[in-house]
N, CA, C and O atoms as a GROMACS GRO file, in nm:
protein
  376
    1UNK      N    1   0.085  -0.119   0.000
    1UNK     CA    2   0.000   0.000   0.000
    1UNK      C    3   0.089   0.125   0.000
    1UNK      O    4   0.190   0.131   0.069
    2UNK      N    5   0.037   0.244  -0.097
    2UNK     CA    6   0.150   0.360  -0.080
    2UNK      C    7   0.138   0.401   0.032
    2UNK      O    8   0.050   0.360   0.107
    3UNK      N    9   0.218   0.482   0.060
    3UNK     CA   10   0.201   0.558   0.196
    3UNK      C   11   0.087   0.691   0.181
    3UNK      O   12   0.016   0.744   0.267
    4UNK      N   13   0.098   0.713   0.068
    4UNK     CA   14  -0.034   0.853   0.041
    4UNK      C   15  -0.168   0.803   0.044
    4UNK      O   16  -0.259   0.885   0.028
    5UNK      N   17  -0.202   0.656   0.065
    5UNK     CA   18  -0.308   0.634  -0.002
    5UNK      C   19  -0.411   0.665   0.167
    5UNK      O   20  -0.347   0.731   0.249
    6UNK      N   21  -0.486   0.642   0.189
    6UNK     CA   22  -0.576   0.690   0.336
    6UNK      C   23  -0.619   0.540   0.376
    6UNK      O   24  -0.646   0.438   0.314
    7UNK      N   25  -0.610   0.580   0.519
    7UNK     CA   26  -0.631   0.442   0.635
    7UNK      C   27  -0.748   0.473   0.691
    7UNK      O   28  -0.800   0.582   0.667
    8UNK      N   29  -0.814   0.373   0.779
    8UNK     CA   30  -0.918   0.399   0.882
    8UNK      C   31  -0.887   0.339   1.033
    8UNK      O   32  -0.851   0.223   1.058
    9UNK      N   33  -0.902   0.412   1.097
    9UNK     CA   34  -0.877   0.357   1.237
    9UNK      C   35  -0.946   0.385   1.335
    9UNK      O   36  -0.972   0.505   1.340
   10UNK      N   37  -0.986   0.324   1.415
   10UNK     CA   38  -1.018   0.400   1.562
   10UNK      C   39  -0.994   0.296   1.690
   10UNK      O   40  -1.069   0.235   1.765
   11UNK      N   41  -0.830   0.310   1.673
   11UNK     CA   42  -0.790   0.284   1.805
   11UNK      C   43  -0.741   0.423   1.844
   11UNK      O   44  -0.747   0.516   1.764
   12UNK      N   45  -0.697   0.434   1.959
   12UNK     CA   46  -0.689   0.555   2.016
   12UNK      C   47  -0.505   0.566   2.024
   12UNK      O   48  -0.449   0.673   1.998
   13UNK      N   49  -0.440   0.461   2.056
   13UNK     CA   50  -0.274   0.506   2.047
   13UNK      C   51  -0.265   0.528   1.888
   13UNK      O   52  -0.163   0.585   1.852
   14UNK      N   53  -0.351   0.492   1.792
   14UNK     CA   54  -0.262   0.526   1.669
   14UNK      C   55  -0.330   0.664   1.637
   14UNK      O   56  -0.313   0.704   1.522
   15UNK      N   57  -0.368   0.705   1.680
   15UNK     CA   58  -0.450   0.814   1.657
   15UNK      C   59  -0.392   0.939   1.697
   15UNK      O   60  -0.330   1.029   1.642
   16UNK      N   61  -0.433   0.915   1.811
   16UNK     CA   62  -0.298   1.027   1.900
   16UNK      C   63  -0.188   1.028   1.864
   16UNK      O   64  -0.134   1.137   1.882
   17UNK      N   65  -0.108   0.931   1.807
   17UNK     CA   66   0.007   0.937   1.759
   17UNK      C   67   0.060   1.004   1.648
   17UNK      O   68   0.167   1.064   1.633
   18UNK      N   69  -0.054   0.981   1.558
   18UNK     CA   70  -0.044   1.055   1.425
   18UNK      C   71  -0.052   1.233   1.435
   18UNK      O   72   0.022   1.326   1.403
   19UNK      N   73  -0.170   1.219   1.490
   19UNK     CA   74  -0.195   1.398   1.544
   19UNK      C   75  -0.064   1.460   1.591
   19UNK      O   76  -0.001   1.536   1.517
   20UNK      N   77  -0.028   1.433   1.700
   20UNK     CA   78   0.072   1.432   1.768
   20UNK      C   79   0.197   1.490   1.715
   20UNK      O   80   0.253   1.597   1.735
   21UNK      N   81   0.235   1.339   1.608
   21UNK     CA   82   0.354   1.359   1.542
   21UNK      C   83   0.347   1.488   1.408
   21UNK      O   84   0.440   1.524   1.337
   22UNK      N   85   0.191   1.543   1.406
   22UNK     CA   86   0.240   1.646   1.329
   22UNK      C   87   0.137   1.779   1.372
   22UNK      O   88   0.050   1.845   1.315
   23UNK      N   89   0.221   1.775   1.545
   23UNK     CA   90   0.163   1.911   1.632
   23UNK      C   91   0.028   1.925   1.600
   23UNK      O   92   0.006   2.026   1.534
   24UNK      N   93  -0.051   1.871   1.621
   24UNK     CA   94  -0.205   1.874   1.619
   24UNK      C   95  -0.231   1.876   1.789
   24UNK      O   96  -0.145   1.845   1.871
   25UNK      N   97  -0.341   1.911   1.814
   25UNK     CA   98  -0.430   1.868   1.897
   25UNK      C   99  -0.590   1.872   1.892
   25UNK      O  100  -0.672   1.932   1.822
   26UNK      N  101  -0.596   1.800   1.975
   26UNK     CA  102  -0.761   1.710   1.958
   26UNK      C  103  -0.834   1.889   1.999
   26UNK      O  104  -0.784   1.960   2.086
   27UNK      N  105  -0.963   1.933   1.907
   27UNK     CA  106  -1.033   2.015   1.905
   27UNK      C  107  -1.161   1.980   1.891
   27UNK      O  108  -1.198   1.864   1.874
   28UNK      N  109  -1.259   2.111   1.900
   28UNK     CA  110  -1.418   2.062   1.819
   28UNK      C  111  -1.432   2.210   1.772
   28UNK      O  112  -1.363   2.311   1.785
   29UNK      N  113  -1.569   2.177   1.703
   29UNK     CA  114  -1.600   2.321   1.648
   29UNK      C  115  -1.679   2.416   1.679
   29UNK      O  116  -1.797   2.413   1.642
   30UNK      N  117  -1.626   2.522   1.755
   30UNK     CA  118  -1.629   2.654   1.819
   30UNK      C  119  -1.808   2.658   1.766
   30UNK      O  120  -1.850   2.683   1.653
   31UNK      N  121  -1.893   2.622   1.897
   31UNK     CA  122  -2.024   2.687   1.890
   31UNK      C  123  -2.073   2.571   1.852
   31UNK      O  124  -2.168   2.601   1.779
   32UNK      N  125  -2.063   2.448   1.857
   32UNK     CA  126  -2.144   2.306   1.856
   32UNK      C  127  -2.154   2.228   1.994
   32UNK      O  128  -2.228   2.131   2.012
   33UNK      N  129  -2.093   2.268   2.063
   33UNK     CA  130  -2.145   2.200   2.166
   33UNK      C  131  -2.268   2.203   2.211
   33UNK      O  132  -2.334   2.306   2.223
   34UNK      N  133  -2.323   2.034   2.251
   34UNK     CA  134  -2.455   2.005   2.287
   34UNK      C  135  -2.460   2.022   2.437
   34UNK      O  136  -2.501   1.918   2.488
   35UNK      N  137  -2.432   2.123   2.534
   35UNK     CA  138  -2.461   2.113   2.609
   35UNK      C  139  -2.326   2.141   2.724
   35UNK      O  140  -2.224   2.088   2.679
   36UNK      N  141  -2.304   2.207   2.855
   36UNK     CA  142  -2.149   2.222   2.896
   36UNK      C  143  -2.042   2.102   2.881
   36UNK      O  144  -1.921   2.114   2.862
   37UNK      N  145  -2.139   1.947   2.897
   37UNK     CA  146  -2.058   1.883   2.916
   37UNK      C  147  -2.026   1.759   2.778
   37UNK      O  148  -1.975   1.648   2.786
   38UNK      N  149  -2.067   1.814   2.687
   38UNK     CA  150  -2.044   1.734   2.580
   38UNK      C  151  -1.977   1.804   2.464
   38UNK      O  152  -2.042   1.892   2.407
   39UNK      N  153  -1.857   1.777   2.423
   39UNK     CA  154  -1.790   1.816   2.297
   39UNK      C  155  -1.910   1.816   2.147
   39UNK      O  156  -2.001   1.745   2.106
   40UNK      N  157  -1.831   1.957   2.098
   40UNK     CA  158  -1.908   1.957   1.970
   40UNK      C  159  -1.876   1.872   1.889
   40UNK      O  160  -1.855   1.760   1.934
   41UNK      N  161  -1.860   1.895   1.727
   41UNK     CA  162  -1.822   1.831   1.612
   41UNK      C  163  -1.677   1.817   1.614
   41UNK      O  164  -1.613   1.920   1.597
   42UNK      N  165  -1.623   1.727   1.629
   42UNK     CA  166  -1.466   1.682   1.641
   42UNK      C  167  -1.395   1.707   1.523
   42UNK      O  168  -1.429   1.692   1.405
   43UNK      N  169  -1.245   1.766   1.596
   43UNK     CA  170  -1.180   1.768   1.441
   43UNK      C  171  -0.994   1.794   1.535
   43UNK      O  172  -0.972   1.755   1.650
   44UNK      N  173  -0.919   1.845   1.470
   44UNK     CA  174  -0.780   1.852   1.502
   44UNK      C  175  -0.692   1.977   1.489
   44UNK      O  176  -0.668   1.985   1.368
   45UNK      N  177  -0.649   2.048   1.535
   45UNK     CA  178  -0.550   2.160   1.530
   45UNK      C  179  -0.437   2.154   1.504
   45UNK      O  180  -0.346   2.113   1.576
   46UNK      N  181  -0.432   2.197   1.386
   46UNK     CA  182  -0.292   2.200   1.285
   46UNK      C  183  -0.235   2.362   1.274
   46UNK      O  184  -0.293   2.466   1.241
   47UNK      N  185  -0.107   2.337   1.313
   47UNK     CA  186  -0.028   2.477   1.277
   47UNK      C  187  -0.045   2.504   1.148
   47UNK      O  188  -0.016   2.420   1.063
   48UNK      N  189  -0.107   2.659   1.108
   48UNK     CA  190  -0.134   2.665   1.035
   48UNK      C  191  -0.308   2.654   0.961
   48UNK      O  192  -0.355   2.700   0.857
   49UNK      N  193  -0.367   2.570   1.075
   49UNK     CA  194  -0.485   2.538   1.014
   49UNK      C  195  -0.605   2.696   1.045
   49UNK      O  196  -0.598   2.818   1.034
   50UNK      N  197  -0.705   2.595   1.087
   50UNK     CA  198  -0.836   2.694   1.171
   50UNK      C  199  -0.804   2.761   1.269
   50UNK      O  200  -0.854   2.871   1.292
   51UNK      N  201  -0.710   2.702   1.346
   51UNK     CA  202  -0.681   2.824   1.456
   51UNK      C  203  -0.834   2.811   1.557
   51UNK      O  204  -0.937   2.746   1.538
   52UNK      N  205  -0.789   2.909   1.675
   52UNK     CA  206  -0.876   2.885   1.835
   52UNK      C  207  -1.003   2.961   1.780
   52UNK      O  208  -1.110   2.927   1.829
   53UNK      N  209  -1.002   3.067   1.678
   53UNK     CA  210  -1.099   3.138   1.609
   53UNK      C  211  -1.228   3.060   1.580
   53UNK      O  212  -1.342   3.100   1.605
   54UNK      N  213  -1.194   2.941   1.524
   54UNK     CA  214  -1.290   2.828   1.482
   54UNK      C  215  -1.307   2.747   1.585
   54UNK      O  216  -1.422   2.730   1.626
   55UNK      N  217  -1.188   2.678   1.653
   55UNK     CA  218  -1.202   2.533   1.675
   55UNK      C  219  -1.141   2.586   1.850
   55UNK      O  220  -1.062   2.677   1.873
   56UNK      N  221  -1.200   2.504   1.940
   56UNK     CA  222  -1.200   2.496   2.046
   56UNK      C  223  -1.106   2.402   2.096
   56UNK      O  224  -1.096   2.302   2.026
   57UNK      N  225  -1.009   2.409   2.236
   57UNK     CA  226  -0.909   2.305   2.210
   57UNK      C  227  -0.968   2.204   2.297
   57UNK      O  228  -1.081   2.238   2.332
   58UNK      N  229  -0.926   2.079   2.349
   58UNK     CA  230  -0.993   2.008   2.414
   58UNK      C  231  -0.890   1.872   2.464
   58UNK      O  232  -0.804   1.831   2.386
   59UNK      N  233  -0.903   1.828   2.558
   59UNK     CA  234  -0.880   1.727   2.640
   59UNK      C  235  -0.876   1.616   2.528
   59UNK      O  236  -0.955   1.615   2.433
   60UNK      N  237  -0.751   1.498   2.553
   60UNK     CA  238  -0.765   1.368   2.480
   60UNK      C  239  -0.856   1.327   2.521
   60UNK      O  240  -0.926   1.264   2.442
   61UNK      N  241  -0.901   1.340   2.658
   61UNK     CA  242  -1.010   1.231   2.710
   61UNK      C  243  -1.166   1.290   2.680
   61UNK      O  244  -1.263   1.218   2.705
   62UNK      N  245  -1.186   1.439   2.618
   62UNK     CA  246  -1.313   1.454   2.602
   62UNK      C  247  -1.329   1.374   2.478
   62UNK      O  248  -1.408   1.282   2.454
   63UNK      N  249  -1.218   1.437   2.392
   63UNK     CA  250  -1.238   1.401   2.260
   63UNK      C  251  -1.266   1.232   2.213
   63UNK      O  252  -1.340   1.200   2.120
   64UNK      N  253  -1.196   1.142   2.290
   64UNK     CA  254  -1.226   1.065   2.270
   64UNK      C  255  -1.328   0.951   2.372
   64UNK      O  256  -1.312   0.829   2.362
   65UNK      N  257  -1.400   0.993   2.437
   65UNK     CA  258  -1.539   1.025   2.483
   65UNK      C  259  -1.640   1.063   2.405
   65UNK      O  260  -1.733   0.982   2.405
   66UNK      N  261  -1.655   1.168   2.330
   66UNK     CA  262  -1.731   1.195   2.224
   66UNK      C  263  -1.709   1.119   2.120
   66UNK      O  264  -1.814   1.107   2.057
   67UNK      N  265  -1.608   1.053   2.064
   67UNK     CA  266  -1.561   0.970   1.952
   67UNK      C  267  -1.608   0.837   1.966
   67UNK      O  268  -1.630   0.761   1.872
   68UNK      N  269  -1.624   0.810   2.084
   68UNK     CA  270  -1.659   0.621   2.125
   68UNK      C  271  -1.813   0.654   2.151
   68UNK      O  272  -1.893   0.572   2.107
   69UNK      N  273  -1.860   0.762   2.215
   69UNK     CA  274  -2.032   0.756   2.196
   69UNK      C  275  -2.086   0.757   2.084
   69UNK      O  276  -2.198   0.712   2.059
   70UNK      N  277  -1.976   0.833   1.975
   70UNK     CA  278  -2.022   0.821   1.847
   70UNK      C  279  -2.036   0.710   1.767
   70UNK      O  280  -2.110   0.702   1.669
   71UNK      N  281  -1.959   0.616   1.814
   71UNK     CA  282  -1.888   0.503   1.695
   71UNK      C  283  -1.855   0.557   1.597
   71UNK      O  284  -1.917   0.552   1.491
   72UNK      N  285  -1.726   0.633   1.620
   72UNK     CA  286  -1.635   0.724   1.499
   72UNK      C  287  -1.530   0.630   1.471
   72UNK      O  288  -1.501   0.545   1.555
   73UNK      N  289  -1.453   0.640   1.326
   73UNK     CA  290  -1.376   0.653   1.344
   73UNK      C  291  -1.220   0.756   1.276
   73UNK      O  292  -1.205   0.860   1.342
   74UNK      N  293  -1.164   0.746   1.215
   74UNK     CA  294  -1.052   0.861   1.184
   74UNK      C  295  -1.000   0.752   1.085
   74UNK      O  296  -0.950   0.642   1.109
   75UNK      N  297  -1.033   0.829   0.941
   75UNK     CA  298  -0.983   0.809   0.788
   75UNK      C  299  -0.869   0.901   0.756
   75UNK      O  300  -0.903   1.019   0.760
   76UNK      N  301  -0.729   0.878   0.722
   76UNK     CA  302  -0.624   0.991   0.785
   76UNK      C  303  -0.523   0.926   0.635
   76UNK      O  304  -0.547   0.827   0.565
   77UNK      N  305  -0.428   1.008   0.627
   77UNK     CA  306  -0.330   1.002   0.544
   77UNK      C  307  -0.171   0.992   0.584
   77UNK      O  308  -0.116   1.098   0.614
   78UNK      N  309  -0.124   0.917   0.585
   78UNK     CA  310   0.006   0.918   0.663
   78UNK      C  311   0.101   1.024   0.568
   78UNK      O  312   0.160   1.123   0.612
   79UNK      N  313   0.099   0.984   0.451
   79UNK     CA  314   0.215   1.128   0.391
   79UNK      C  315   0.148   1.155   0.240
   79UNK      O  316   0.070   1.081   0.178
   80UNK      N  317   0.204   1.289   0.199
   80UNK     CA  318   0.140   1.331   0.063
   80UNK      C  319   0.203   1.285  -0.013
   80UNK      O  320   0.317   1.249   0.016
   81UNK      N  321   0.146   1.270  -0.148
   81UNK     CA  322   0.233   1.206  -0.289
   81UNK      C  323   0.371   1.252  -0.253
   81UNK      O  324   0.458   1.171  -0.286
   82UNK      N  325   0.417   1.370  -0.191
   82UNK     CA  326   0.557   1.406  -0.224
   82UNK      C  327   0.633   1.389  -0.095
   82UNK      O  328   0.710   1.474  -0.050
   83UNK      N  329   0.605   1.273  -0.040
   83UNK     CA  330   0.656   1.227   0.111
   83UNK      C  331   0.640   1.307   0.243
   83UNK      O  332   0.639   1.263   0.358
   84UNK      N  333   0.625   1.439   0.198
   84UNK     CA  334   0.600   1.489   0.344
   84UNK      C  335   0.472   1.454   0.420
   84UNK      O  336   0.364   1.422   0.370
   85UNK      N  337   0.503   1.465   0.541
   85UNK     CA  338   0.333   1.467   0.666
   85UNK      C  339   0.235   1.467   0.604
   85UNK      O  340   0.250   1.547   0.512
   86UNK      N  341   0.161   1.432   0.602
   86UNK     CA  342   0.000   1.470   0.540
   86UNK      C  343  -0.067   1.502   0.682
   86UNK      O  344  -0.032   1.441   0.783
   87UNK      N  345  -0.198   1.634   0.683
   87UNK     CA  346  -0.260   1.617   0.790
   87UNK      C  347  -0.447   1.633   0.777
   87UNK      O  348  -0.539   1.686   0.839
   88UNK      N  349  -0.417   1.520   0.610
   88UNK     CA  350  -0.564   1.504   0.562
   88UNK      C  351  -0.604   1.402   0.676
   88UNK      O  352  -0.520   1.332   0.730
   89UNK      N  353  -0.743   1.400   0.710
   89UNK     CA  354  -0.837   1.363   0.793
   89UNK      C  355  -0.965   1.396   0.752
   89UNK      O  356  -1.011   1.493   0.692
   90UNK      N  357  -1.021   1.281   0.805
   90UNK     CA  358  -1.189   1.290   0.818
   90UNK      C  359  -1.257   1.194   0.943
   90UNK      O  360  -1.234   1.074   0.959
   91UNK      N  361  -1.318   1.251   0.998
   91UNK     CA  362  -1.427   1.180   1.118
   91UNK      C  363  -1.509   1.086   1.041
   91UNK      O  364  -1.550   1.156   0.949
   92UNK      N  365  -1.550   0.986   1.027
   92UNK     CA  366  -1.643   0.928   0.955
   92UNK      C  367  -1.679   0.768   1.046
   92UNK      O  368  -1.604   0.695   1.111
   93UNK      N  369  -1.806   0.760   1.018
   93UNK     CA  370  -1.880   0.609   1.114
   93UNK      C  371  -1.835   0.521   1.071
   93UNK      O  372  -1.789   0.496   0.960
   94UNK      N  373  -1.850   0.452   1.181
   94UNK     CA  374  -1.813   0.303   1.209
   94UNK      C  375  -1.841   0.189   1.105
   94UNK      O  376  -1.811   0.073   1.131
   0.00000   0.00000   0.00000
């Protein structure tokens, strides 16, 4: 399999790992939350990306709390055609 081509996962060490390894952190989107104690629409903070403007930052453990009530899981790209990082992603069901 190339390395550009997209995976699906939802275990939680490979997940975090990936984010991680390219300065992300676990977010949601600024003004979806259902309520104080439930995360909105999940997504990831990339240097460079949406920024705190959009996306709200958040706890590994909310985020993936909201991710397992969902039965989510994370469709991701390990590197772009031209070898660098990729930090394509998508949330998508189980």
């Amino acid at each position: 399999m190339d390395m550009n081509e997209a995976k699906t996962t939802f275990d939680h060490d490979t997940i975090r790992k990936w984010v991680e390894e390219r300065d992300g952190v676990p977010a949601t989107v600024a003004g979806t939350e259902s309520g104080a104690d439930e995360a909105g629409i999940l997504r990831f903070d990339f240097p460079g990306g949406a920024g705190e403007d959009e996306l709200t930052h958040i706890s590994w453990d909310e985020w993936f709390e909201k991710f397992e009530n969902e039965s989510l899981a994370l469709l991701y790209q390990d590197e772009k055609s031209g070898g660098e990082p990729s930090t394509f992603f998508k949330i998508v069901g189980r």
